[in-house]
Each structure stands twice: as C-alpha cells, then as structure tokens.
C-alpha positions in Angstrom: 12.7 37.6 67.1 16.1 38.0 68.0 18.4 36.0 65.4 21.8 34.8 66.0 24.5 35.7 63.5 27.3 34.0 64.8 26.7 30.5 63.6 26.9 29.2 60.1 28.5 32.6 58.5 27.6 32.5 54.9 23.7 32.0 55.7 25.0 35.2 58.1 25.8 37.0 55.4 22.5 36.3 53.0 20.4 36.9 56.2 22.0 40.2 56.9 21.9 41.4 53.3 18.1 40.7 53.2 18.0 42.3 56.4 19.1 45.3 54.7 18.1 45.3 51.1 15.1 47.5 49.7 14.0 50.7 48.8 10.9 52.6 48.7 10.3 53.3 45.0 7.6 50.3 44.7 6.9 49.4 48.2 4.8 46.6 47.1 7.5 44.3 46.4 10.4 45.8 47.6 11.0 45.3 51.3 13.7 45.2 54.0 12.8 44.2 57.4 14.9 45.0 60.8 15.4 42.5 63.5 13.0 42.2 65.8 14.7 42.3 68.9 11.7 42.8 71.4 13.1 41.6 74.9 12.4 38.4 76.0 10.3 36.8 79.4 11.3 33.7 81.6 8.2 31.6 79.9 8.8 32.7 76.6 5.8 34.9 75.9 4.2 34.7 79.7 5.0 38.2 80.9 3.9 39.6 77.0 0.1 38.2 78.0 0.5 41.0 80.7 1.9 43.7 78.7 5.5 43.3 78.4 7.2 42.9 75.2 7.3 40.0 73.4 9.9 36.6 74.5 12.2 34.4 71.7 9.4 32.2 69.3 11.2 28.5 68.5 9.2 28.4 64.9 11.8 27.7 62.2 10.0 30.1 60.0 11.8 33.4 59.6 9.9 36.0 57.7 11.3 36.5 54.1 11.3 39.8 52.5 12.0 40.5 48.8 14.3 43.1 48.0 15.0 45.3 45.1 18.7 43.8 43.7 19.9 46.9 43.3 20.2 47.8 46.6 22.0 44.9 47.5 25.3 46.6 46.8 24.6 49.2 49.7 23.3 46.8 51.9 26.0 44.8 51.5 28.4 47.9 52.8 26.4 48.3 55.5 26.9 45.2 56.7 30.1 45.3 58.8 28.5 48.9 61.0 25.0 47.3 61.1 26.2 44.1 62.8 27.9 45.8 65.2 24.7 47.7 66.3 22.6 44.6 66.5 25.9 43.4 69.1 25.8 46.9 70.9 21.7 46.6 71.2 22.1 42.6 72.4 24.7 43.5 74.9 22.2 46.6 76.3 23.9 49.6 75.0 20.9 50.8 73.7 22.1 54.7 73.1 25.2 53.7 71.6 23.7 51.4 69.1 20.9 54.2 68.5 23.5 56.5 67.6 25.2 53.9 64.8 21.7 53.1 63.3 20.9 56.6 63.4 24.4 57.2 61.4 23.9 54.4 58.9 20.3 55.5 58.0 21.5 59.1 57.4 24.2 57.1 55.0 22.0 54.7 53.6 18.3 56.4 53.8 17.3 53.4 51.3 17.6 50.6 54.0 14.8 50.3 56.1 16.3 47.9 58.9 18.3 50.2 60.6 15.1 52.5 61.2 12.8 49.8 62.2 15.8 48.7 65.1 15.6 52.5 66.0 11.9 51.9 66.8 12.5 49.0 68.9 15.2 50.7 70.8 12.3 53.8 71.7 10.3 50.6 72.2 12.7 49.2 74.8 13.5 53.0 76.6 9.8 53.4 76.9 9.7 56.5 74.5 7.0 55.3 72.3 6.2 58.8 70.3 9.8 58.1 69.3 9.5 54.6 68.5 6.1 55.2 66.2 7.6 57.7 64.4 10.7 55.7 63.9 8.4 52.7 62.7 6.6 54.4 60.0 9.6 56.1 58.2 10.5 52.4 58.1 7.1 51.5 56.4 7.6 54.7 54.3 10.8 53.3 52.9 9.3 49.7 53.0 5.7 49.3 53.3 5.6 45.4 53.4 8.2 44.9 55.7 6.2 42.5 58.5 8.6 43.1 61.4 8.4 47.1 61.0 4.6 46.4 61.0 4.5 44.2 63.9 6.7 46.4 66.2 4.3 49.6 65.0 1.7 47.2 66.4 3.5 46.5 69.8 4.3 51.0 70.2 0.7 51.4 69.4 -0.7 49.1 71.8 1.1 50.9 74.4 -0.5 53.7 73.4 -3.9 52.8 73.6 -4.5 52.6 69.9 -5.6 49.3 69.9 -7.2 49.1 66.5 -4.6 50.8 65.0 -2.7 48.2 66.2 -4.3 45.5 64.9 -3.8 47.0 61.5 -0.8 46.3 61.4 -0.5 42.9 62.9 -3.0 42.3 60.5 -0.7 43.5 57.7 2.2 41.9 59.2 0.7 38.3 58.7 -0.9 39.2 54.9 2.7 39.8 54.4 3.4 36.8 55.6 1.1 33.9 57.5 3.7 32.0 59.0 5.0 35.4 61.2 4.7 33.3 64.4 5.4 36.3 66.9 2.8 38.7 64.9 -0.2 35.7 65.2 1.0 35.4 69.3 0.7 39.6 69.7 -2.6 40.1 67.4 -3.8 36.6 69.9 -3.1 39.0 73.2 -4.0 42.3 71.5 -7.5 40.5 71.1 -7.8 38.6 74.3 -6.6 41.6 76.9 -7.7 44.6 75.0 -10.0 44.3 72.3 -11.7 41.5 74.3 -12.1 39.4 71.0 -11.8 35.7 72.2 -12.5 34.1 69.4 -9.7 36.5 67.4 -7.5 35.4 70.5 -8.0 31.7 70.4 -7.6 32.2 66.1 -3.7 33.6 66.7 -2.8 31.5 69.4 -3.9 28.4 67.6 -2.2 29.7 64.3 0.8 30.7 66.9 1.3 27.1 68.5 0.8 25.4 65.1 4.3 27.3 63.9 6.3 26.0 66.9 9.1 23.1 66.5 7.5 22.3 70.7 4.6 23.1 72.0 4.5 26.3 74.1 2.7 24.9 77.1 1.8 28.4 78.6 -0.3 29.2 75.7 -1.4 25.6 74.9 -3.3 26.4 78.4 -4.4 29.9 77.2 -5.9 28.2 73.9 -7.6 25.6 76.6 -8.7 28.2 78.6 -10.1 30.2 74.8 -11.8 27.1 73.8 -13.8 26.8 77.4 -14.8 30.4 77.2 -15.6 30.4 73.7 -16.7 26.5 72.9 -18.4 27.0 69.9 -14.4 27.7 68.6 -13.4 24.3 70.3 -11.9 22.0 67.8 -14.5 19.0 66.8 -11.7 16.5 65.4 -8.5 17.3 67.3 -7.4 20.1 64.1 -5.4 23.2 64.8 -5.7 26.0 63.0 -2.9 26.9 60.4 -1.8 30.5 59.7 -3.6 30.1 56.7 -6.6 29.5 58.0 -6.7 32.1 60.6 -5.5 35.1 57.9 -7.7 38.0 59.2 -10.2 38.8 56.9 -10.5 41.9 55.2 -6.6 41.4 54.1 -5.4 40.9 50.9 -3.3 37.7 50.9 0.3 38.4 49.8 3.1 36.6 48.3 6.3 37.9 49.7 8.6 34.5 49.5 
C-alpha cells in the first residue's frame, strides 16, 4: 500500500518513525515495516488476479508495528533521507532511490524499512533473486514485520515457490488480520496457483470485508468462488472477517 505523506504532517511524522523504528535483538516484538509500494492496476487489484503486482487497497486499516523505543532516535534521523527515497521510488527513479536506501541501511543496519523498499524496488525491475534476498535481511532485522512478509510472498510467487509463499502471507496476517492487501494476495495465490477455492473465497471475503466501498471486481470473483465452491456460500448474507479467516496452523499475534 502506497501511503501519502504529504497530508496532515505530524501524523507524517509518527507514521514515518514507525516506518522506521526496530531492531533485531527480540524480533518477536520489535518490528519496523517498509512501505509497500507494489504498483498499482486500472481496477485496483484486476491485473494482480493475472499476475501483476498488487493495485492501492481503500481499507482504513494500516498495519501497525511495535517498535523498540530505543531506536526511535535513529529512525527519527533517518527521516529526512528516507522520505526522499520513497519520493524518488513514487516519481519512478527506481536506481536512484535504490542507491539512498541502500546508503541509509549501511548507516542505519537496525531499520528494517529501508531494506524491505529495496526488495520491492528488485520486485518492480523484475530481479527477484535480488528482491528475496533483500526481503529476508529485512525479516532478519525484523521478523514480524507484515509488509516485508507479504512482499517475500509476492517475489516468491514469481518464483514458483508457491507454498513458500503462502508462508508468509500467512505470517503477514498472524501479524496482523486486518492486512487487507496480504488476505487479497494469499486469495489469488490460492485461486490461480495453489488451486485452493475455498482458501480463495476465505481472503477475498476477509479482503472485501476491510474495504471503506466495495471492490466490485472481486465482489464478482467471491460470486464466482461461492458458485464453484457452494458449500462456502454464505447461508444468512455474513461475510467473513479477517478473524475468521486467520489461516490455521498460525499463532494469532498481537502486534497493536
């Protein structure tokens, strides 16, 4: 999810510093995440279904992650460089901000944002050994960060390594359930390679249950899910919520 730091500048500020914050001494608790910046589609997620990277979600929800307050001080330095990476990697100039996160991680090899937006630039020049390796020295400095999970899950996907994959949008959503974008790629990981319907129709649900409007591309794919799968139709008009469509098998996890 691409998010806007040019309105409302204080909640800027706290955004980017959680951006930045954490370490990897206890990795349990302490997380950073980096911004998800997957490129976008003209119907939000339509060209995603076929492979493409994932489009803008509209939930409200952005994924917390704690941090370890005493690394806010160097996050908080960061700031000013890092900011102007994200505007480098929004405005295309994907080597030039790959060079700055590549300078403030050798500077500040506690944060794990900067890596994780050096796996989704790999990610968006096609060089997915790159972007892999990138994601899990993020997840070695911060093993609960969701969005360095759920990008690991996009590079593996185009690797083939589809249950890998699943891991860790699996691990993204224990992190934390309301992760719209991680239910909407575990939903198409299912459908189009794992050929899990009813896993599908599970993530797309929870995914359309997050949004402030209804996605009416996959509000047709869940239609189309509950024809091909009906004993996963609803009975009484009730969507699932993230929390009822946590994957089993993963430890629920309070990160807020």
């Amino acid at each position: 999810m691409s998010t806007s730091f040019t309105d409302r500048p204080l909640a800027a500020v706290a955004v980017m510093l959680a951006l930045l914050a954490g370490c990897a001494a206890k990795p349990a608790i302490d997380t950073d995440l980096g911004l998800d910046l997957s490129a976008g589609g003209p119907s939000r997620y339509a060209e995603e279904r076929d492979g493409a990277a994932a489009a803008d979600s509209d939930a409200e929800h952005v994924p917390p992650v704690p941090h370890d307050p005493a690394v806010v001080a160097l996050a908080q330095q960061a700031i000013p460089e890092y900011a102007k990476a994200l505007q480098s990697m929004r405005a295309g100039e994907l080597d030039k901000a790959l060079t700055m996160l590549q300078s403030i991680s050798s500077r500040y090899p506690q944060l794990s944002g900067p890596v994780v937006n050096q796996g989704i630039i790999y990610q968006r020049q096609k060089k997915f050994d790159e972007a892999e390796q990138a994601l899990r020295q993020a997840l070695d400095v911060n093993a609960s960060n969701p969005y360095a999970h759920n990008a690991l899950g996009l590079t593996l996907r185009e690797k083939g390594k589809f249950d890998d994959a699943r891991k860790h949008y699996e691990s993204a959503i224990a992190l934390d359930p309301e992760y719209a974008r991680a239910h909407f790629n575990l939903g198409v990981l299912a459908e189009l390679y794992l050929q899990d319907m009813a896993l599908a129709l599970s993530h797309f649900r929870a995914y359309q249950s997050l949004q402030r409007q209804q996605d009416q591309t996959v509000a047709n794919w869940i239609a189309d899910l509950e024809r091909r799968v009906p004993e996963a139709a609803p009975t009484s008009g009730s969507v699932a919520t993230p929390s009822d469509t946590a994957p089993a098998g993963t430890a629920e996890q309070e990160v807020n």
